[in-house]
N, C-alpha and C positions, 0 to 999 in steps of 0.2 A: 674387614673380613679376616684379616691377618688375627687380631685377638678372638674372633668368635670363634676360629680353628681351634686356638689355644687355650681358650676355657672351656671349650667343649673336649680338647684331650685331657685336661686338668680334672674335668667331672667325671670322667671316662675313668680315670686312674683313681680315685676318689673314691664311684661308687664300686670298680675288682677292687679296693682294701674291705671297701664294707662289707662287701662280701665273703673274701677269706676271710676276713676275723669272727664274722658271722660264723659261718661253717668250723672254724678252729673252735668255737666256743661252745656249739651244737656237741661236736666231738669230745670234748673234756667233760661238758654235762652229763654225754652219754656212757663215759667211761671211769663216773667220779673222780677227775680231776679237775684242781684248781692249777691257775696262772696268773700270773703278773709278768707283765715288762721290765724287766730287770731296769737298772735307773741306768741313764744314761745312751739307752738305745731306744731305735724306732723302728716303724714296722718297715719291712721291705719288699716288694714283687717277687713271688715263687717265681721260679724257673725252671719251665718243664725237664726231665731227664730221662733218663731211661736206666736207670744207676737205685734209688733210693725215692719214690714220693714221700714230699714232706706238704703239713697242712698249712704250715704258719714260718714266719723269718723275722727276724731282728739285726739289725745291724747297728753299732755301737756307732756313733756320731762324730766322735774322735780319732779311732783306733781302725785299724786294720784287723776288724773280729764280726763274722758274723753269725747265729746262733739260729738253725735251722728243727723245728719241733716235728716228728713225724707222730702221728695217735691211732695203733689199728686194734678198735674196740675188740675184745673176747666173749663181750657176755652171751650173744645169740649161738656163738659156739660154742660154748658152755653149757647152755640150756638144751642146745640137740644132743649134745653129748651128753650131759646127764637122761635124759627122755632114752638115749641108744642103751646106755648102760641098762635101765630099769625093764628094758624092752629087747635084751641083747639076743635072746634064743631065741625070738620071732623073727628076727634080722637075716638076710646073706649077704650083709654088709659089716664091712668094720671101720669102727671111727678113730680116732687115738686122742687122748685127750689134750685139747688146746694149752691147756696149765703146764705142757710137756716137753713144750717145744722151744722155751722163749730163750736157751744158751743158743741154739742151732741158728734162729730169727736175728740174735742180736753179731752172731761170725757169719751172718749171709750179708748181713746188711754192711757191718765193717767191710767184711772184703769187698761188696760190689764196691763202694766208697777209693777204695786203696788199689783195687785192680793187682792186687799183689798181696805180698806175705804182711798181716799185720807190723809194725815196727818193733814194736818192744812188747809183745803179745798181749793179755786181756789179765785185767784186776778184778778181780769179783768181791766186793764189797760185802766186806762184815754186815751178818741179817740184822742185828742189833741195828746198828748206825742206821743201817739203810732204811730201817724200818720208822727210828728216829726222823730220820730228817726229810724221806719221801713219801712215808707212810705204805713203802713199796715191800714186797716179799722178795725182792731179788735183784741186786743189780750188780752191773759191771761196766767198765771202763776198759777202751782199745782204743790206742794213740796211736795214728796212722800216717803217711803219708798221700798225697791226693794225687792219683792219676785218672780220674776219671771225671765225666763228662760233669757230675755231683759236685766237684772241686774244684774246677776251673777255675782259675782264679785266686786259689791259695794252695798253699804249699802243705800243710799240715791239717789234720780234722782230729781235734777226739770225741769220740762216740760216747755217750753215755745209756745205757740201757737200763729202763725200769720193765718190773712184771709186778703186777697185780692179780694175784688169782680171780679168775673168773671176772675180772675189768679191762684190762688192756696191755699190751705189750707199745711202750713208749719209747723214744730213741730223741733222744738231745745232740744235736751236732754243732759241735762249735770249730768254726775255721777260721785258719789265721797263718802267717809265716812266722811268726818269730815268738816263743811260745812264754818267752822272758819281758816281751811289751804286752802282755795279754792275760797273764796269768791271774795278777790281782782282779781284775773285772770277770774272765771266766767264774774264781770261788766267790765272789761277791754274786753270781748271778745263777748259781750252781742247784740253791732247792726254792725257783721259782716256778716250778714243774712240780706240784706233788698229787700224788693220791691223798682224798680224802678219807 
């Protein structure tokens, strides 16, 4: 009895990964993005919060580092918003456009994370680079500390944010306490998250 518990929790756990990878993978198709598991990590159980949903997790096998993927697609708001625009004087509605918002999304989501003032505030990355290396129209970085329910468990989070016009506003979270045991595997693991 004792093992038929045990591999029936084992299948149980088995088939929630095949399922969020399933659903992370739905999400990146839907929003033209590609992913790889950075080398050296493995998938790990979300954990509900009330701070930040994220779709997908990795956790490094070695290290005290774990890499949290959040994906909130743009394209159907995009699509109403462009339909609002072409249709705006029939309207007594106003939309604003999704493309608008993603500096405001990615200091909502840092602070809910930090529960407090950013640490060393936010880098917004050269569109060149960014565009090189994630194929993204915008992004930025905010290195925070973790007081929140998203954190638990480590000391430090940096946030990375991509925008895609008209695809998706993405959010890379990587956590860890000590930012000099972690650092070579964060940039080793850093454009496994791109737009296509």
């Amino acid at each position: 009895m004792k093992y038929t518990v045990t591999l029936f929790l084992m299948t149980t756990s088995l088939v929630s990964f095949a399922c969020i990878s399933n659903n992370f993978t739905k999400l990146c198709a839907s929003s033209d993005i590609t992913y790889s598991i950075p080398e050296g990590f493995r998938p790990v159980e979300i954990k509900q919060n009330p701070d930040l949903a994220y779709h997908y997790a990795v956790k490094h096998k070695n290290k005290k580092l774990e890499i949290r993927y959040s994906i909130f697609p743009l394209k159907e708001d995009a699509e109403a918003y462009n339909e609002y625009v072409k249709n705006r004087s029939k309207k007594r509605i106003i939309l604003i456009d999704p493309n608008k918002d993603h500096e405001l999304s990615a200091i909502t989501a840092a602070m809910n994370i930090s529960r407090s003032k950013i640490k060393e505030g936010f880098h917004t990355f050269n569109p060149d680079a960014v565009k090189l290396d994630c194929n993204a129209d915008w992004g930025a970085s905010y290195y925070i500390e973790n007081n929140s329910i998203y954190g638990k468990g480590y000391k430090y989070s940096l946030v990375v944010a991509l925008h895609k016009k008209n695809r998706a506003n993405a959010f890379i979270v990587y956590l860890f306490d000590t930012e000099e045991d972690v650092g070579n595997e964060i940039a080793a693991s850093f454009c496994n998250l791109k737009f296509k």
